[in-house]
KOLMAR-414233 format. One record per residue (C-alpha): residue number from 0; residue in three letters; x, y, z. Coordinates in Angstrom, 3 decimals, padded with zeros to 6 digits. Each point is the difference from the previous one (the first is absolute). Layout:
BEGIN
loza pos:NUM | code:ALA | xx:X | yy:Y | zz:Z
...
This chain:
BEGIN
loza pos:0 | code:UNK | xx:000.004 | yy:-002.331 | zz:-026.995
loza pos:1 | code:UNK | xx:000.184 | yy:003.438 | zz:001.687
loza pos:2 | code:UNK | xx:-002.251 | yy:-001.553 | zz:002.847
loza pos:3 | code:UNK | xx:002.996 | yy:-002.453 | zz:000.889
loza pos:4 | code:UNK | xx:001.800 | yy:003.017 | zz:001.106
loza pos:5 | code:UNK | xx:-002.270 | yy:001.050 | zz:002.751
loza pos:6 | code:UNK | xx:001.104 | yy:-002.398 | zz:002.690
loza pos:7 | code:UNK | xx:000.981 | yy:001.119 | zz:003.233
loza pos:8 | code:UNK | xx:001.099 | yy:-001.720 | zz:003.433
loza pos:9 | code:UNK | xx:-000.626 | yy:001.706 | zz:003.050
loza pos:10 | code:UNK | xx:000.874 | yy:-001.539 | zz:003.746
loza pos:11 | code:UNK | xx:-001.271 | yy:001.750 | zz:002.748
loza pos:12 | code:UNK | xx:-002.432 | yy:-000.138 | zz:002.675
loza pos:13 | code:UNK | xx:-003.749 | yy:000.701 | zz:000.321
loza pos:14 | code:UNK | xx:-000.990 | yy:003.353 | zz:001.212
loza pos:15 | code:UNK | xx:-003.459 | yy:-001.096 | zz:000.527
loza pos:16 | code:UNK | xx:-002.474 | yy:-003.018 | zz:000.102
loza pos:17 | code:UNK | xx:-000.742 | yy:-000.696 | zz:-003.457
loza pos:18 | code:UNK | xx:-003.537 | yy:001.097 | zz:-000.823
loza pos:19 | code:UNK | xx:-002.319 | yy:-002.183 | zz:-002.757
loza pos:20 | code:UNK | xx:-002.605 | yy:002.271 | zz:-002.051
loza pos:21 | code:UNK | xx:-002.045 | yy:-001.211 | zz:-002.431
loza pos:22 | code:UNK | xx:-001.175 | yy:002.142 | zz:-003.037
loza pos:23 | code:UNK | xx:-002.163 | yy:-001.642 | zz:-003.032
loza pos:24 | code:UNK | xx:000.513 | yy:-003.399 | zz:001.780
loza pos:25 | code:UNK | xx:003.329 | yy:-000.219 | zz:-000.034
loza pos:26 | code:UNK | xx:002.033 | yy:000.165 | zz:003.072
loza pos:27 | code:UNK | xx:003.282 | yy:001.546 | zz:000.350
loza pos:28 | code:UNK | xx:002.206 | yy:-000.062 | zz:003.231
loza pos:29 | code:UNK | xx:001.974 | yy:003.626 | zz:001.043
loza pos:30 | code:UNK | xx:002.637 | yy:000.833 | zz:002.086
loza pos:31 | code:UNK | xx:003.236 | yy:002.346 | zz:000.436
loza pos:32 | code:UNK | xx:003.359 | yy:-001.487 | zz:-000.256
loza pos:33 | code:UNK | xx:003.214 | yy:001.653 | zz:001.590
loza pos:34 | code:UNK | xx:003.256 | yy:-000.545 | zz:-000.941
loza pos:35 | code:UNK | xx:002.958 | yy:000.985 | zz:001.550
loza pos:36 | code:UNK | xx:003.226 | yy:001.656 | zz:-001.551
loza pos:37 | code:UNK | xx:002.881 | yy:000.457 | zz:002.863
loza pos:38 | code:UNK | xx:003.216 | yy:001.442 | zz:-000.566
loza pos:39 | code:UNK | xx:003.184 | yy:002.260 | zz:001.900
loza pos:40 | code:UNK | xx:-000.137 | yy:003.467 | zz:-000.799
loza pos:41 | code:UNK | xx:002.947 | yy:002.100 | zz:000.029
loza pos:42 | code:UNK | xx:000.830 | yy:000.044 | zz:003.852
loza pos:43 | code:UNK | xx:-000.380 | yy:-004.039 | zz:-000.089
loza pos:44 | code:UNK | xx:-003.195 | yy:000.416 | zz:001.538
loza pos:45 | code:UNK | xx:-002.505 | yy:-002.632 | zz:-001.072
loza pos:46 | code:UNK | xx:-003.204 | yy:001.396 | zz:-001.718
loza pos:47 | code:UNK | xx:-003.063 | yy:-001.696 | zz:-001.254
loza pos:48 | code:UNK | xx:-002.895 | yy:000.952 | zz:-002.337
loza pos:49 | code:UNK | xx:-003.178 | yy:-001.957 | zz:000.231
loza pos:50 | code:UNK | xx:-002.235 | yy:000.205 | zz:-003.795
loza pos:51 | code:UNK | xx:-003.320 | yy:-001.066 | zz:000.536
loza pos:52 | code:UNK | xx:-001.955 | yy:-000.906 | zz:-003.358
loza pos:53 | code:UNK | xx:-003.424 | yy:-001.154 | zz:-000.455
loza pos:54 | code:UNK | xx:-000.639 | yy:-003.636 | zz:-001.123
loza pos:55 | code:UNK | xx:-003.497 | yy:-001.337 | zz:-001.674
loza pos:56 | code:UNK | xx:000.315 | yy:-004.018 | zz:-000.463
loza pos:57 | code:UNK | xx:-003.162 | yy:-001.155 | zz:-001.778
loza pos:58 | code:UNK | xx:001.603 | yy:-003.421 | zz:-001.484
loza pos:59 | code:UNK | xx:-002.237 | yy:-002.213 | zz:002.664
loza pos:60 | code:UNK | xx:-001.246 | yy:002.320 | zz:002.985
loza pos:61 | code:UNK | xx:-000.746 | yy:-002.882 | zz:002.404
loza pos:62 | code:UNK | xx:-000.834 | yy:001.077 | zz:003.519
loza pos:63 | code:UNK | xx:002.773 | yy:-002.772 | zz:001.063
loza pos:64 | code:UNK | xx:002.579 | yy:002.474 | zz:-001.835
loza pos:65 | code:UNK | xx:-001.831 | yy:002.820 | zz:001.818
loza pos:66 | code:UNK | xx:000.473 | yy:-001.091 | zz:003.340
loza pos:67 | code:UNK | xx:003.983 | yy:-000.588 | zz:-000.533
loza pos:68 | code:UNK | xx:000.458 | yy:002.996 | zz:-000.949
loza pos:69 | code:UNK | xx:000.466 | yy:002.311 | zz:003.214
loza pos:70 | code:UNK | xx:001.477 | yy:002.486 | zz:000.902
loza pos:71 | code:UNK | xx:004.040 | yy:-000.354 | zz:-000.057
loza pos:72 | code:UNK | xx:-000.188 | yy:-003.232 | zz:-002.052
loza pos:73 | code:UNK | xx:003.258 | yy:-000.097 | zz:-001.835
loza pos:74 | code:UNK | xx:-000.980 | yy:-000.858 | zz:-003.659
loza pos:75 | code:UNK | xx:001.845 | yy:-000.004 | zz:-003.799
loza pos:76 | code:UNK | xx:-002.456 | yy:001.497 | zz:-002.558
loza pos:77 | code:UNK | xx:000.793 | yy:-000.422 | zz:-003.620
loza pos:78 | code:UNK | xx:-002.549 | yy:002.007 | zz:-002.214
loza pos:79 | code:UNK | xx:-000.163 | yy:003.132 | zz:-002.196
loza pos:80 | code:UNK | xx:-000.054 | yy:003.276 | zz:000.659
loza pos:81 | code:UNK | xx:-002.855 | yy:001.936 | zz:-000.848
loza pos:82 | code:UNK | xx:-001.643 | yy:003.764 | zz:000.024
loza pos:83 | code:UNK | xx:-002.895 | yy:001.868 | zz:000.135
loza pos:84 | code:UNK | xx:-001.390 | yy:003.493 | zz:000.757
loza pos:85 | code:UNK | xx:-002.110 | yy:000.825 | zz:003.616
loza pos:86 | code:UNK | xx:-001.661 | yy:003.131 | zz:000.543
loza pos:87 | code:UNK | xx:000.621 | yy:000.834 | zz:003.862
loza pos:88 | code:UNK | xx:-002.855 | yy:001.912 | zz:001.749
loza pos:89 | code:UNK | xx:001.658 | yy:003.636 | zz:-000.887
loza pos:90 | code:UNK | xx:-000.329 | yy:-000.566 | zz:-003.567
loza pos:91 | code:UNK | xx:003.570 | yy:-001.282 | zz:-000.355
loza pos:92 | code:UNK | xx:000.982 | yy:-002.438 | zz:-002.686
loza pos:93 | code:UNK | xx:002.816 | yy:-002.768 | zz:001.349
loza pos:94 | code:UNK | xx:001.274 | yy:-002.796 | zz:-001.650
loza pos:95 | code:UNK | xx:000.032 | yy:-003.166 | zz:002.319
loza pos:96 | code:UNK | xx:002.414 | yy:-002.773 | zz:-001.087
loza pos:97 | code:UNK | xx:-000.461 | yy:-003.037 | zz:000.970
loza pos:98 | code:UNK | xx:001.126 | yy:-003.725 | zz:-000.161
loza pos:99 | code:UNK | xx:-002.533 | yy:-002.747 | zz:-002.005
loza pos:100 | code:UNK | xx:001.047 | yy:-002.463 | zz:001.446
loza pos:101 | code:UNK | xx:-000.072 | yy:-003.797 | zz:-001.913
loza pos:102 | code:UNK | xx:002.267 | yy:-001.883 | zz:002.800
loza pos:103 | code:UNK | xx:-000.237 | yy:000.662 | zz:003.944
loza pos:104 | code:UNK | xx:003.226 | yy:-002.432 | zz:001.880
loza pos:105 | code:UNK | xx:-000.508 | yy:000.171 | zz:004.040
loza pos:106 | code:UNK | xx:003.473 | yy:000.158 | zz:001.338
loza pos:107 | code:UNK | xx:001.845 | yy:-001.198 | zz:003.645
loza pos:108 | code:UNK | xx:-000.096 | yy:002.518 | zz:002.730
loza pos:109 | code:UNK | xx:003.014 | yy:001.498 | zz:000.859
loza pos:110 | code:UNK | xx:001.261 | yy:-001.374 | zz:003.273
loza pos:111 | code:UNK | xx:001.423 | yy:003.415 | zz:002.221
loza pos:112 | code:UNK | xx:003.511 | yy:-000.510 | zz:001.820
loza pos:113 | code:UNK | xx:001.458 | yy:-002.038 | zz:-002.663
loza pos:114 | code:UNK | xx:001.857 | yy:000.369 | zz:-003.075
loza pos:115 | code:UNK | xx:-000.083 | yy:-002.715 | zz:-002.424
loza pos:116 | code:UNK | xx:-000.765 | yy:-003.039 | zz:002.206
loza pos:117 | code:UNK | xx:002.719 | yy:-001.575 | zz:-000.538
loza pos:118 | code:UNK | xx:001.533 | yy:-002.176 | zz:002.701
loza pos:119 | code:UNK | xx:003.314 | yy:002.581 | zz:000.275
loza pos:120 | code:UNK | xx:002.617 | yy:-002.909 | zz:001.341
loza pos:121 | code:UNK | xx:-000.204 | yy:-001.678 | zz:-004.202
loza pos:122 | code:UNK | xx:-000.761 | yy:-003.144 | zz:002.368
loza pos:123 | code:UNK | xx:-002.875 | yy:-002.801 | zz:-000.921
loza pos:124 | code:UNK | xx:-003.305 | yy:000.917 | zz:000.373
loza pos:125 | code:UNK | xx:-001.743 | yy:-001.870 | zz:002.890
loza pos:126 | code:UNK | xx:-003.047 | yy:-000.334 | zz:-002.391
loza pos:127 | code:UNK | xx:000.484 | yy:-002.608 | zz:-002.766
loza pos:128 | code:UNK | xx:-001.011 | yy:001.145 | zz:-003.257
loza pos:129 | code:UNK | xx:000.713 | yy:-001.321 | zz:-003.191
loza pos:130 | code:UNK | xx:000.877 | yy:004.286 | zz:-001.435
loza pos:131 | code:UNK | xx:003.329 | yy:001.426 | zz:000.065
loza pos:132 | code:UNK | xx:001.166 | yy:001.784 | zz:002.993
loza pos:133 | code:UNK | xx:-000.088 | yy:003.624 | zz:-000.458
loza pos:134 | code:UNK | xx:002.911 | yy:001.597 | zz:-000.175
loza pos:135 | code:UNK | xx:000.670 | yy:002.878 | zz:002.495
loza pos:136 | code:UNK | xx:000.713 | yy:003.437 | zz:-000.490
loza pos:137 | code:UNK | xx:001.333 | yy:002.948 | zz:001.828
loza pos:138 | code:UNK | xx:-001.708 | yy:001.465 | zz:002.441
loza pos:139 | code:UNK | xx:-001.471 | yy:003.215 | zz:-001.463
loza pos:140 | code:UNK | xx:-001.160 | yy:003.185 | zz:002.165
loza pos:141 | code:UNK | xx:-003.674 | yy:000.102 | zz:000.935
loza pos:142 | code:UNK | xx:-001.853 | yy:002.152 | zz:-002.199
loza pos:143 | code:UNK | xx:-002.954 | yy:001.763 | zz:002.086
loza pos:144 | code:UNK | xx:-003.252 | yy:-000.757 | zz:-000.301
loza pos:145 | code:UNK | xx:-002.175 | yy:001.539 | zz:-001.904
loza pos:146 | code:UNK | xx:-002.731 | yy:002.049 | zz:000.756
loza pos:147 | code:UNK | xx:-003.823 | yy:-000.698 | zz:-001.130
loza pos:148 | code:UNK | xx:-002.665 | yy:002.582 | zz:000.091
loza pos:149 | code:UNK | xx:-003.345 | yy:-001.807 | zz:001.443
loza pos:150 | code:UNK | xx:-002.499 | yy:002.185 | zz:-001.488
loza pos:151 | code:UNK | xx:-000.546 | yy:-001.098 | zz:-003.932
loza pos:152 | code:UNK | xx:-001.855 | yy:001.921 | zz:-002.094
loza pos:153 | code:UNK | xx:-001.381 | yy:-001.916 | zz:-002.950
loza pos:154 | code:UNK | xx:-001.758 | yy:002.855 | zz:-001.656
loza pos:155 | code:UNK | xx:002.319 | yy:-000.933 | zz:-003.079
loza pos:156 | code:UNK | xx:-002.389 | yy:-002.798 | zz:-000.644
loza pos:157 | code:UNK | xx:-002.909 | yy:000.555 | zz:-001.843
loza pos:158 | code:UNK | xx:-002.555 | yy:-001.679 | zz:-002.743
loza pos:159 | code:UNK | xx:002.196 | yy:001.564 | zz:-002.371
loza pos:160 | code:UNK | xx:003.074 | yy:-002.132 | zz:000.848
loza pos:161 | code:UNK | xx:-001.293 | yy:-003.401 | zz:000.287
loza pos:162 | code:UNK | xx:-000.840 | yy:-001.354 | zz:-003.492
């Protein structure tokens, strides 16, 4: 029972290609996932935090899963959280959490410039589809973008993680 209670659901976007290693025959894919947390701070100034956390996927490590999984690919990851010790090169002992991940859901790209895509004049969509028409909402401010940091270090990863 106590293992039910290790689920987690993370949306973000890749920080990096996903990377497949193999260790003992078995393959396991790897990759960093940010997710963003935006809010007004006391001025009304908007602020955002980006959390980057590591991801190992070793459910079916296909190199067709591999090769959709670049860099800024907006994905939902529902796994468990996990830890484990690393010894960095100074003789440091950290503890590296990560995400084992047991579902990987690729998501839309966000389209820039526009809110919600809804129509905005509640008239008929020129498109006929057999969904509802989406309701539309008020305009909300622009948050600002976020800021990614190219360089990735993956020294986090190591034989030690992957099981």
């Amino acid at each position: 029972m106590a293992s039910d209670l290790n689920v987690n659901h993370i949306e973000g976007i890749l920080g990096i290609d996903a990377i497949k290693r193999e260790n003992g025959g078995r393959a396991s894919i790897f990759f960093t996932l940010g997710s963003q947390r935006s809010w007004k701070d006391k001025d009304g100034e908007w602020q955002n935090r980006m959390t980057w956390v590591p991801v190992v996927y070793s459910k079916s490590a296909s190199d067709n899963l591999v090769a959709v999984l670049t860099k800024l690919t907006r994905v939902r990851v529902t796994g468990a959280l996990e830890s484990y010790e690393k010894e960095t090169d100074d003789g440091k002992k950290n503890t590296v959490v990560q995400i084992r991940a047991e579902n990987i859901e690729l998501l839309p790209r966000r389209v820039k410039g526009g809110d919600d895509g809804g129509s905005g004049g509640g008239g008929k969509s020129a498109s006929r589809s057999s969904r509802p028409q989406r309701q539309t909402r008020p305009t909300r401010r622009r948050q600002p973008e976020p800021e990614y940091d190219d360089e990735e270090d993956d020294s986090f990863w190591t034989e030690d993680g992957d099981e």
